[in-house]
C-alpha positions in Angstrom: 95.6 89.7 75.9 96.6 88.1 79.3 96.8 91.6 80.6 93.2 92.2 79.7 91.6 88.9 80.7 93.6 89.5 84.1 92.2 93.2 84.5 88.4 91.8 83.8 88.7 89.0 86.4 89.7 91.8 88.6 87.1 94.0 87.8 85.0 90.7 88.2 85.8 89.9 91.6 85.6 93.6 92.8 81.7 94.0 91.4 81.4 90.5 93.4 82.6 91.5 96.6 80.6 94.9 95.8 77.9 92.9 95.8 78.1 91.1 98.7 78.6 94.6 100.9 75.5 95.7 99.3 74.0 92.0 100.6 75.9 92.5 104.0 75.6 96.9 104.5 71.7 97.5 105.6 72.5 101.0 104.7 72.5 101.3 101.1 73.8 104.4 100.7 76.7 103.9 103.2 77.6 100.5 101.2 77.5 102.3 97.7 79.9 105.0 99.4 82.1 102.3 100.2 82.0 100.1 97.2 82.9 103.3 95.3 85.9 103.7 97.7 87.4 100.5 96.7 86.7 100.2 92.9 87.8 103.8 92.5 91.3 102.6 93.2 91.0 99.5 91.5 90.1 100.5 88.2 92.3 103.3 88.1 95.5 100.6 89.1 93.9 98.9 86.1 93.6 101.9 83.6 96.7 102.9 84.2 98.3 99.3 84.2 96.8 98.7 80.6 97.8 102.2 79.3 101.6 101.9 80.5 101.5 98.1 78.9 100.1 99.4 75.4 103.1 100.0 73.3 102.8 104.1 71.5 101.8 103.1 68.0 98.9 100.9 69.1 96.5 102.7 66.1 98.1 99.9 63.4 98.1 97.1 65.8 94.1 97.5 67.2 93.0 94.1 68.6 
């Protein structure tokens, strides 16, 4: 549960700071090419951190 709350804020913070190059970028398109750049990687860190955390059997224990 900590794992998941921690991801979010993460996720969180990086659609913040997306937002605030979209704010600062006056080139839209250049700004969505680079918020892409760096939530890509982000999320990715994330999926993969939440995957290798979930134990094998996680169909009986769902929630």
């Amino acid at each position: 549960m900590k794992n998941a709350l921690h991801i979010t804020a993460g996720v969180v913070g990086g659609f913040i700071l997306a937002l605030l190059f979209l704010s600062l970028t006056p080139i839209s398109l250049l700004a969505v090419t680079r918020i892409s750049l760096l939530l890509l990687p982000m999320l990715v860190v994330a999926g993969i951190a939440t995957y290798s955390q979930k134990p094998k059997n996680s169909k009986a224990k769902s929630g």
